[in-house]
Rosetta silent file (secondary structure, phi, psi, omega in degrees, C-alpha in Angstrom):
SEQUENCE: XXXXXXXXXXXXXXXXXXXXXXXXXXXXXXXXXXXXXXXXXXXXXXXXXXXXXXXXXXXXXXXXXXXXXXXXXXXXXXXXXXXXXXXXXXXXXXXXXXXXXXXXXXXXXXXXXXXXXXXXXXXXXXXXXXXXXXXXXXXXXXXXXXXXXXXXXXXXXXXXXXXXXXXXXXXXXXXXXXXXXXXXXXXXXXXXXXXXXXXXXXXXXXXXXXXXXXXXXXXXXXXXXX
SCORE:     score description
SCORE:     0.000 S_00000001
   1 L     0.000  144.586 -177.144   88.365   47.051   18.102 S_00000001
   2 L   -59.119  156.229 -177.814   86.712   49.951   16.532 S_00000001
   3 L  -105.416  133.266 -179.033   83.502   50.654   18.243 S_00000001
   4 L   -41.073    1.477 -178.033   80.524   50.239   15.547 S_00000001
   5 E  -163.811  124.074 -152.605   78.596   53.423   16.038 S_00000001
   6 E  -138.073  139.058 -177.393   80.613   56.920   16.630 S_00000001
   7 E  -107.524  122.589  174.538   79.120   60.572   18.616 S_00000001
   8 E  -144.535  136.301  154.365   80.206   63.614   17.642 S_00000001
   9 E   -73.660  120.108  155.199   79.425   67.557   18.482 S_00000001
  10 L   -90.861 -171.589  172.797   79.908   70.317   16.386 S_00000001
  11 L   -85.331   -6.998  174.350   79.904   74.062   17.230 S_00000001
  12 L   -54.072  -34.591 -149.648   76.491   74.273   16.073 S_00000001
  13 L   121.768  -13.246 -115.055   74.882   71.984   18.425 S_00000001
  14 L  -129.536  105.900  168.694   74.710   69.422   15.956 S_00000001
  15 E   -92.753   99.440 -160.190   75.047   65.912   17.046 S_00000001
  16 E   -92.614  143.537  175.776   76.219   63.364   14.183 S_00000001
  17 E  -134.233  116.794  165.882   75.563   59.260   15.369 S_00000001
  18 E  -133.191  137.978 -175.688   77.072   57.148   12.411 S_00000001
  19 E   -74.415  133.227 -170.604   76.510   53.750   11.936 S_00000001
  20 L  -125.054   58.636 -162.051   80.374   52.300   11.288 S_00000001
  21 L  -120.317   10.490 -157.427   79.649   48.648   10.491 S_00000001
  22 H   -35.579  -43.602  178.986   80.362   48.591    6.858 S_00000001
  23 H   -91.464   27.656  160.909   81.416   45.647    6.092 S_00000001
  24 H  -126.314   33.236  161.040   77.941   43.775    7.300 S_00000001
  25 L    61.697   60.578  113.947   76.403   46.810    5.573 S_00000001
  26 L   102.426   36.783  173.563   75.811   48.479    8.609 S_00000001
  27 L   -33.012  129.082  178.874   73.662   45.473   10.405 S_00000001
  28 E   -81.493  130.513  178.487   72.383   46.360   13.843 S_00000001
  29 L  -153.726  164.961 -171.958   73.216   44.259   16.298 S_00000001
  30 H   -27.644  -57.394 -170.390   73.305   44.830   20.240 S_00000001
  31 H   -76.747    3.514  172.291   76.455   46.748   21.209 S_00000001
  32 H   -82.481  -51.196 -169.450   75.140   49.045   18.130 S_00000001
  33 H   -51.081  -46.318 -157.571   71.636   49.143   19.810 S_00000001
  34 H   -75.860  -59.246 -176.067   72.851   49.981   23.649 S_00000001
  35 H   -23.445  -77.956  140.521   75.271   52.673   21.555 S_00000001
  36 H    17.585  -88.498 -151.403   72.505   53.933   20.049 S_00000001
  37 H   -79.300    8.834 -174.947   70.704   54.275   23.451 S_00000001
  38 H   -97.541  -44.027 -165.562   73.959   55.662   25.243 S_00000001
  39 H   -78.524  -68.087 -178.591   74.346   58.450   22.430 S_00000001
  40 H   -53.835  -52.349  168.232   70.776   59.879   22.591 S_00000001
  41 H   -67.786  -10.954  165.560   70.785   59.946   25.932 S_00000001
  42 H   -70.217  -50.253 -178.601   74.190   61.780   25.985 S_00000001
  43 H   -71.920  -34.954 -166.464   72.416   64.484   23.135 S_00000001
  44 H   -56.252  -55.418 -148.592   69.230   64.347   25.561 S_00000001
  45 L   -87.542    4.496 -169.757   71.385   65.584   28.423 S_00000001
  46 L   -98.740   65.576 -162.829   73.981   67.965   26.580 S_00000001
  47 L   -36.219  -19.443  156.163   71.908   71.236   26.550 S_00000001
  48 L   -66.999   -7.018 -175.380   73.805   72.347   23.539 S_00000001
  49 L  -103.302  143.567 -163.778   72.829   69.794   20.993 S_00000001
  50 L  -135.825  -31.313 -127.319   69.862   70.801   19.146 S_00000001
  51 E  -163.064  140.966  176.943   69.921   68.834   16.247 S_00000001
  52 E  -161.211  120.241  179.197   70.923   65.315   16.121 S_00000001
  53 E  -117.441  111.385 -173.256   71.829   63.410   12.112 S_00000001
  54 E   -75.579  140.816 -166.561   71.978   59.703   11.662 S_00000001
  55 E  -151.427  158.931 -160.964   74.358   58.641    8.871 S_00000001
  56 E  -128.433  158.016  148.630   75.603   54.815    7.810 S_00000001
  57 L   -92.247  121.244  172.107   79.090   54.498    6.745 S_00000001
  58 L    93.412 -142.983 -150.524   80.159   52.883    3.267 S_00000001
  59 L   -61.175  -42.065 -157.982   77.488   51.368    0.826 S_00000001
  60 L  -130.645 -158.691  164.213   74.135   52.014    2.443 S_00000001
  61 L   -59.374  -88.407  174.545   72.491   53.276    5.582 S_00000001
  62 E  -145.650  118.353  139.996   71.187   49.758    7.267 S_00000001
  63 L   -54.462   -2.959 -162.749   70.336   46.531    6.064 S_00000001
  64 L    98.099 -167.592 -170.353   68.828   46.345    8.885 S_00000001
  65 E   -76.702  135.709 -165.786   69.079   43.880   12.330 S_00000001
  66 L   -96.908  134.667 -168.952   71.737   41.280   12.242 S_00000001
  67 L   -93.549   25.516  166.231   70.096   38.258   12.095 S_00000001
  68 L   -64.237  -47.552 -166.506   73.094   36.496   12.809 S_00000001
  69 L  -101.981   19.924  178.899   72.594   37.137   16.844 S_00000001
  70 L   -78.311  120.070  154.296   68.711   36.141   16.407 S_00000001
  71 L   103.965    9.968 -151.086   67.660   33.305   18.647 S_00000001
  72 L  -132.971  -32.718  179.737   71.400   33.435   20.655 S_00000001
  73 L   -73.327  127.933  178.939   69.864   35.170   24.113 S_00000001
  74 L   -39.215  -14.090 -161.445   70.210   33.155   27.065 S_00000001
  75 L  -166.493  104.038 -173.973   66.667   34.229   28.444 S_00000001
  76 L   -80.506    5.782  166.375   63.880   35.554   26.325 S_00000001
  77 L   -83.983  -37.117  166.229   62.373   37.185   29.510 S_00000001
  78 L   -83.048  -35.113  166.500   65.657   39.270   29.979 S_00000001
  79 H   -44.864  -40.263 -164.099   65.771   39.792   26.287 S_00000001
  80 H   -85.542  -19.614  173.093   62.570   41.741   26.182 S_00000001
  81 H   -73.768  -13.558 -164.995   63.350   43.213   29.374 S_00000001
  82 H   -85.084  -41.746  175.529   66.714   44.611   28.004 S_00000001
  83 H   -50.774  -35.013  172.160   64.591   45.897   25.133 S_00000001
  84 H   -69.893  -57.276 -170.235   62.099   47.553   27.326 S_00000001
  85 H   -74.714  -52.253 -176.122   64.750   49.213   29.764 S_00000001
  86 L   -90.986   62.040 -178.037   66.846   50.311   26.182 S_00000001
  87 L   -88.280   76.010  167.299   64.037   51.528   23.829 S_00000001
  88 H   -28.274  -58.964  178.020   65.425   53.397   21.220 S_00000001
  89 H   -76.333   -3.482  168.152   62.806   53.743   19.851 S_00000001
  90 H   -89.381  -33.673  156.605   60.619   55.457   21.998 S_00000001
  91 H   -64.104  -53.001  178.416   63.705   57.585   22.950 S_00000001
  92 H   -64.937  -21.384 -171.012   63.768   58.759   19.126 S_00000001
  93 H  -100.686   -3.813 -164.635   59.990   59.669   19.332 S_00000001
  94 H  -116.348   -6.740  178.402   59.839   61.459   22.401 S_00000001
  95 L    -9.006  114.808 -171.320   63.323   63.109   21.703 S_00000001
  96 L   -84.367   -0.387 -151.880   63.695   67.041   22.923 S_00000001
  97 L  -124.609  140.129  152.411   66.194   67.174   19.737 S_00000001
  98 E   -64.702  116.347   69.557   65.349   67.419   15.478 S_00000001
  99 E    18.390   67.663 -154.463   66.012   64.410   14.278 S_00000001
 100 E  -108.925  143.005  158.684   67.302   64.118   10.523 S_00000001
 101 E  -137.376  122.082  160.872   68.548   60.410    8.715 S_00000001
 102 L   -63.040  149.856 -168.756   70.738   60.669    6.256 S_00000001
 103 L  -155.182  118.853  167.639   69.318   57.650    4.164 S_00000001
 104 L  -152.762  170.862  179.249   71.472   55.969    1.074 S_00000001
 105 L    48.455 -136.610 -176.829   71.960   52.314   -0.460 S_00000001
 106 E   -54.719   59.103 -170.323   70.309   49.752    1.708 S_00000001
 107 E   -85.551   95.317 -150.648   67.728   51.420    4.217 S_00000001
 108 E  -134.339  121.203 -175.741   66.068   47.861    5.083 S_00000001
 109 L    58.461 -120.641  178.117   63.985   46.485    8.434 S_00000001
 110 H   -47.860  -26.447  175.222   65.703   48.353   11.096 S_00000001
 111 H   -65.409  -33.834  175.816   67.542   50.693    8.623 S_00000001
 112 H   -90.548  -49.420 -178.890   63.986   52.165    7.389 S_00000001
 113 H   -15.230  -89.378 -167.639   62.733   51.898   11.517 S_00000001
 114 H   -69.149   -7.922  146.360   64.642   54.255   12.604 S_00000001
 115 H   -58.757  -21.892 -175.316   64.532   57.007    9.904 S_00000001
 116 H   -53.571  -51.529 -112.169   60.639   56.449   10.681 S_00000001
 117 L  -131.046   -4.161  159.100   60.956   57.572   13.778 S_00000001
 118 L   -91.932  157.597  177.909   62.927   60.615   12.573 S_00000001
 119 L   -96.569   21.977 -174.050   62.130   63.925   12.147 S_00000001
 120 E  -155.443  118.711  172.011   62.937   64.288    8.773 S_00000001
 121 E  -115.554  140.163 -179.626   64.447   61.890    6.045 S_00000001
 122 L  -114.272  123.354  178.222   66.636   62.844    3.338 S_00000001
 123 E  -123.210  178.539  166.044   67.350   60.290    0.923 S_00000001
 124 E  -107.373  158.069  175.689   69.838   59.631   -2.271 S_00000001
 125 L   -48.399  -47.229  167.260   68.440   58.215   -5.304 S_00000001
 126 L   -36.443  -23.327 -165.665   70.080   55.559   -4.655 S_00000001
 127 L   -62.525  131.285  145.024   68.550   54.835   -1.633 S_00000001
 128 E  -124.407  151.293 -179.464   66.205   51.730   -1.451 S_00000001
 129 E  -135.663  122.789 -168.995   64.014   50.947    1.202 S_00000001
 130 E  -121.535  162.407  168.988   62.302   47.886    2.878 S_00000001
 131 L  -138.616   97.440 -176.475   60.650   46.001    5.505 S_00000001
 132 L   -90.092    8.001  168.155   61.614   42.344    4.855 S_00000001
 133 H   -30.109  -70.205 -170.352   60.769   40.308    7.887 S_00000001
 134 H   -31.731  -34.806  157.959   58.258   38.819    6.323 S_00000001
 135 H   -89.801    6.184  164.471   60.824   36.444    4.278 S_00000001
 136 L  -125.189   17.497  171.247   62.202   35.282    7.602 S_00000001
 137 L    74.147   42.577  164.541   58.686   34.452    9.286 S_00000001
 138 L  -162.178 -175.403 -168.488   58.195   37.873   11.282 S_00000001
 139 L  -116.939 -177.665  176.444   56.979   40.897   11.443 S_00000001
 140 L   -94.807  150.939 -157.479   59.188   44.239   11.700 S_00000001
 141 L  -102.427  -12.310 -148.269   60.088   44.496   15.925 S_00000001
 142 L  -117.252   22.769 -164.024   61.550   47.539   15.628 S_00000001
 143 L   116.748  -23.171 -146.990   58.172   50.386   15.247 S_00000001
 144 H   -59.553  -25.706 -165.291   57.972   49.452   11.530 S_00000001
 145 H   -82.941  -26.068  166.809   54.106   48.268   11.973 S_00000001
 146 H   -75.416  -61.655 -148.280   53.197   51.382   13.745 S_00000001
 147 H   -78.838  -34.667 -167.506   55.323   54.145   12.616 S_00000001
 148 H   -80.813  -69.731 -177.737   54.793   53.271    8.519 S_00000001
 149 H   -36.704  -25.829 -176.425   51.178   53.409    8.639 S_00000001
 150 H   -87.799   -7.021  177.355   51.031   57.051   10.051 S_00000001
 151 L  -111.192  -57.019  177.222   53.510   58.480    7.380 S_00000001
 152 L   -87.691  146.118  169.491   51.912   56.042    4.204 S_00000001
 153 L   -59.482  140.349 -161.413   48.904   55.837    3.117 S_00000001
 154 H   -67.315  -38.995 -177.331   47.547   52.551    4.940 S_00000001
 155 H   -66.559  -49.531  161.386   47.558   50.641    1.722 S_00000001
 156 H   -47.498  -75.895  170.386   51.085   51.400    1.041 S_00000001
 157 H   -33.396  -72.540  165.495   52.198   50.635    4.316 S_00000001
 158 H   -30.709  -35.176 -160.753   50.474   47.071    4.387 S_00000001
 159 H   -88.599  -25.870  170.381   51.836   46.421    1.222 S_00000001
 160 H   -40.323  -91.650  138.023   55.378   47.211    2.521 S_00000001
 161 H    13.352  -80.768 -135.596   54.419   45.286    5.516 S_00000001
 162 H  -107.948   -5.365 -171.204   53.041   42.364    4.314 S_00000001
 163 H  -122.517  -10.069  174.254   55.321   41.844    0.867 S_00000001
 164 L    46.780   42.986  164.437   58.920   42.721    2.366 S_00000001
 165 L   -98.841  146.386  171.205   59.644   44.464   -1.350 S_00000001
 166 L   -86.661  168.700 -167.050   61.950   47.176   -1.446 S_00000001
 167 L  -127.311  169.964 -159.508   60.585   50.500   -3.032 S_00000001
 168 L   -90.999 -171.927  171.522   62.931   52.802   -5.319 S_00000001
 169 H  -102.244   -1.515  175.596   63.729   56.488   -3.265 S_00000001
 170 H  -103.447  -34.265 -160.671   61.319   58.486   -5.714 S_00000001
 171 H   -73.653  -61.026  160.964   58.834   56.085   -5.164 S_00000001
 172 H     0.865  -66.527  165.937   59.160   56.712   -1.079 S_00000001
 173 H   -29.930  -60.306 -174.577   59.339   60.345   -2.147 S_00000001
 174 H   -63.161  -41.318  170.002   55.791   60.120   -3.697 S_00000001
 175 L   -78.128   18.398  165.237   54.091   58.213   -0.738 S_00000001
 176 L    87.649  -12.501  158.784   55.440   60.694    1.762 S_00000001
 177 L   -36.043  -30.298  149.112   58.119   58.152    3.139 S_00000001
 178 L  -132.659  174.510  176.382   60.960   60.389    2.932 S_00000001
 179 L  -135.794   33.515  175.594   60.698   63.852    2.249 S_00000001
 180 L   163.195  132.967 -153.521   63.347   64.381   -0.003 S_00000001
 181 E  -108.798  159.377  170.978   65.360   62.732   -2.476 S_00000001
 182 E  -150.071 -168.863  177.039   68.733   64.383   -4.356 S_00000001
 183 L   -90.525  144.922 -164.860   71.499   62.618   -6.099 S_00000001
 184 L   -62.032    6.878  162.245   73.678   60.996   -4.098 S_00000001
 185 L  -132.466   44.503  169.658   76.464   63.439   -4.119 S_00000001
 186 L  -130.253   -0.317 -172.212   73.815   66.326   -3.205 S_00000001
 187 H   -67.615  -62.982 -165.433   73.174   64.071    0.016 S_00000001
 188 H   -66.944   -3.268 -159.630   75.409   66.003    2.502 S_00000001
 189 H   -85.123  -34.676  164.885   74.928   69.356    0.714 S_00000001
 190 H   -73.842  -36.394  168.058   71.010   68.587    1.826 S_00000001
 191 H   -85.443  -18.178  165.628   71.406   67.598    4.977 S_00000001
 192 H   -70.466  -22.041  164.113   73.308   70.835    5.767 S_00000001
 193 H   -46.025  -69.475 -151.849   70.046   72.626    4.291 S_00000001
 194 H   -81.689   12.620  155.426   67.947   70.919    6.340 S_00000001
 195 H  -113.592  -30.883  120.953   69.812   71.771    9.777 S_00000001
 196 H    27.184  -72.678  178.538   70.160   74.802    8.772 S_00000001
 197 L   -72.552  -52.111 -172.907   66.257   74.764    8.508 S_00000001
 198 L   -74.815  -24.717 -174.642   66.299   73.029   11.824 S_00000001
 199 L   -99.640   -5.879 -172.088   68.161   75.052   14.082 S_00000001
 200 L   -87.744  -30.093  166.265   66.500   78.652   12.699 S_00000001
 201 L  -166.519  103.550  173.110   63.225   76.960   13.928 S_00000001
 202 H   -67.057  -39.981 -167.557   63.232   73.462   15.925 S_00000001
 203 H   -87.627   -1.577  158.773   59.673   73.519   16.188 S_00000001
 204 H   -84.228  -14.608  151.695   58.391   73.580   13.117 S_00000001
 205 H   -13.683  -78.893 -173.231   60.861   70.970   12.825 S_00000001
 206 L   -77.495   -8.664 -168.509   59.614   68.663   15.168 S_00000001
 207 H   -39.570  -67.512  144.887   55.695   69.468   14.549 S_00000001
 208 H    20.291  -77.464 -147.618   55.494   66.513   12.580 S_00000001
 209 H   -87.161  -21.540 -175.311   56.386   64.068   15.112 S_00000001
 210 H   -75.226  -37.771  174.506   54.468   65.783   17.908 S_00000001
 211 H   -75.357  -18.118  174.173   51.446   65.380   16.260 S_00000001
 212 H   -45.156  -45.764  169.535   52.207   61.889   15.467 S_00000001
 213 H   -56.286  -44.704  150.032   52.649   61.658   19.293 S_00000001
 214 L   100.518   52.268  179.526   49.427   63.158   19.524 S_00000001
 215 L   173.977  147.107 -176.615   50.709   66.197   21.940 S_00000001
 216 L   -93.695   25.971 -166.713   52.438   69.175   21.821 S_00000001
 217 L  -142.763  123.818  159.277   54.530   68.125   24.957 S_00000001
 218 L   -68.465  -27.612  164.557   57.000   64.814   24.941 S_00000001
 219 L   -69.022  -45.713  174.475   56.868   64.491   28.506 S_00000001
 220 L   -86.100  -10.845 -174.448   53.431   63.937   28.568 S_00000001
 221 L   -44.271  153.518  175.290   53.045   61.576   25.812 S_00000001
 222 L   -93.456  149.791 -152.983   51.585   57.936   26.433 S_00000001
 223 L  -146.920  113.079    3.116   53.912   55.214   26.258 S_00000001
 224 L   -91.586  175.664  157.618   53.418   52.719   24.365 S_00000001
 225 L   -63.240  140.854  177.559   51.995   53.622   20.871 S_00000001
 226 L   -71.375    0.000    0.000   49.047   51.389   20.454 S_00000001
């Protein structure tokens, strides 16, 4: 069986991670997650990769985490521990690599997470994006409650947050949520702009997320965000 999330190099430096799940609309689920944290650390450690662009295969992005394998771990003390030892997401924020999401269709719970936590999102018009825990009796697990307030205005973010509605890709646009939308067959034409942009100067790149971090150094940052 194909494996659900694919690594690739280019001669740039340019690391592509695409989610290949298509037909559960590119649902996250474990051996995607551990991929995930196998891939980054593989870009962390490749001194040539400079640039690293997340991309979904087929209709969307993410729908987000498949809630299919919720509630299925033998031991909810090793779950959180496996989460804790494999933390994407703190691996995406502390990242020595730019950080671009490709963003179309469905970007939803985990599917908006982790563009958060990038340093740049590019979306298609097309694009909509949510954080709908909140219609299954949770909250989003995956950064969404940190990382959205510090990009949206607080009001936005709560309302996000606390209403699981999806928002259009212009409207995103306007609250600062992505930071550029094109039509959806200008998406890859954009994301070669914006590595482009990224490899002629990673650090204005990454500024962004460093201050988010609240340091100009990723090594030193404090772990976790409150």
């Amino acid at each position: 069986m194909a494996e659900p999330v694919h690594f690739s190099i280019d001669e740039r430096g340019v690391a592509l991670i695409t989610l290949d799940r298509p037909t559960r609309l590119n649902a996250i689920d474990l051996r995607m997650r551990d991929l995930l944290w196998e891939y980054l650390g593989a870009a962390e450690a490749i001194p040539e990769v400079r640039v690293i662009v997340f991309r979904g295969e087929g209709r969307c992005f993410s729908a987000g985490a498949d809630i299919s394998e919720f509630g299925t771990a033998p031991s909810i003390m090793a779950a959180r521990r496996a989460r804790h030892e494999r933390d994407i997401w703190w691996q995406l924020l502390t990242h020595r690599c730019v950080t671009i999401a490709r963003m179309h269709g469905y970007c939803y719970g985990a599917g908006l997470e982790l563009p958060l936590f990038c340093d740049l999102r590019i979306a298609a018009d097309d694009a909509r994006l949510a954080l709908p825990e909140v219609s299954l009796a949770y909250i989003p697990s995956a950064g969404g409650t940190q990382m959205l307030p510090r990009i949206a205005p607080p009001g936005v973010a709560a309302g996000m947050i606390l209403t699981g509605e999806p928002i259009t890709a212009a409207t995103a646009l306007r609250w600062g949520i992505v930071d550029r939308v094109v039509p959806a067959d200008a998406l890859d034409a954009a994301i070669d702009e914006a590595v482009a942009a990224a490899l002629a100067d990673p650090a204005a790149a990454r500024a962004r997320r460093l201050r988010l971090l609240g340091t100009a150094d990723t090594q030193a940052a404090p772990r976790p965000l409150p």
